[in-house]
C-alpha positions as CSV (number, residue, x, y, z in Angstrom):
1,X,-14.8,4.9,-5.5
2,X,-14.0,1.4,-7.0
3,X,-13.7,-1.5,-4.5
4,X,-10.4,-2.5,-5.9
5,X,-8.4,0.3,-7.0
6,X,-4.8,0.2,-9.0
7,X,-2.3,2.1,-6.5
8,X,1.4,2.8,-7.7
9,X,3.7,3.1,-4.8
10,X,7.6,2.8,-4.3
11,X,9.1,0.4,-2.1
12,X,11.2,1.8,0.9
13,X,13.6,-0.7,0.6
14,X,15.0,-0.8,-3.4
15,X,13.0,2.4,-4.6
16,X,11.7,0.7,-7.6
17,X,8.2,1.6,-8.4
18,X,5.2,-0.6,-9.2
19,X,1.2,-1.1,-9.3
20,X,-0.4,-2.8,-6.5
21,X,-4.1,-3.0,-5.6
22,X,-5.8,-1.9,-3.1
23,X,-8.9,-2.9,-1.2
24,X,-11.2,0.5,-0.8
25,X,-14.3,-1.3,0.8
26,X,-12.1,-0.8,4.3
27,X,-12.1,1.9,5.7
28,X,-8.7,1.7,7.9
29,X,-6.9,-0.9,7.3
30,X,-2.8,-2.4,7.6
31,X,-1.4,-5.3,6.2
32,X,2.1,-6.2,4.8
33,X,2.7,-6.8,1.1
34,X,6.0,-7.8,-0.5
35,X,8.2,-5.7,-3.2
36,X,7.5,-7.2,-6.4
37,X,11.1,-6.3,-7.4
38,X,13.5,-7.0,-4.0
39,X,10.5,-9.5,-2.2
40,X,10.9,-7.6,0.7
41,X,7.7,-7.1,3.2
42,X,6.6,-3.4,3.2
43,X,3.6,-2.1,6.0
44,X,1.3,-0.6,3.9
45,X,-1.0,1.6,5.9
46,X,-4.5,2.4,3.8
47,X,-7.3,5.3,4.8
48,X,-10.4,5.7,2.9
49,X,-12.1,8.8,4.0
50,X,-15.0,10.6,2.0
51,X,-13.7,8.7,-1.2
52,X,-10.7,10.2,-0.3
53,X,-7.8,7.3,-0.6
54,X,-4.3,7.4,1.2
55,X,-2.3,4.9,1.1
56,X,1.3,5.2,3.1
57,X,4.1,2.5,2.9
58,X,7.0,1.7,5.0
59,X,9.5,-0.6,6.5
60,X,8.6,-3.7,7.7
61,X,9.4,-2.4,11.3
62,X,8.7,1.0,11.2
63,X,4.9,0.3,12.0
């Protein structure tokens, strides 16, 4: 798996969707990134696992 990997998510707060990357060299990892479209914060929670990548996103305060 590629250290940097393209991702498309949608944002939980306006639904639009858009490409983000993401950091595979982690492991575990969470970190807040803002919409692109509304500039709201979303929690994006990221797993690596056997090349296996899942990548979950949520409300700021839904942690």
């Amino acid at each position: 798996m590629e250290a940097l990997t393209q991702w498309q998510i949608r944002c939980p707060y306006c639904g639009e969707r858009f490409d983000t990357s993401i950091d595979c060299s982690v492991e575990q990892q969470e970190y807040i990134e803002d919409c692109y479209v509304c500039c709201r914060p979303i929690l994006f929670q990221v797993s690596v696992y056997d090349d296996n990548l899942t990548v979950t996103v949520k409300h700021e305060n839904e942690g």
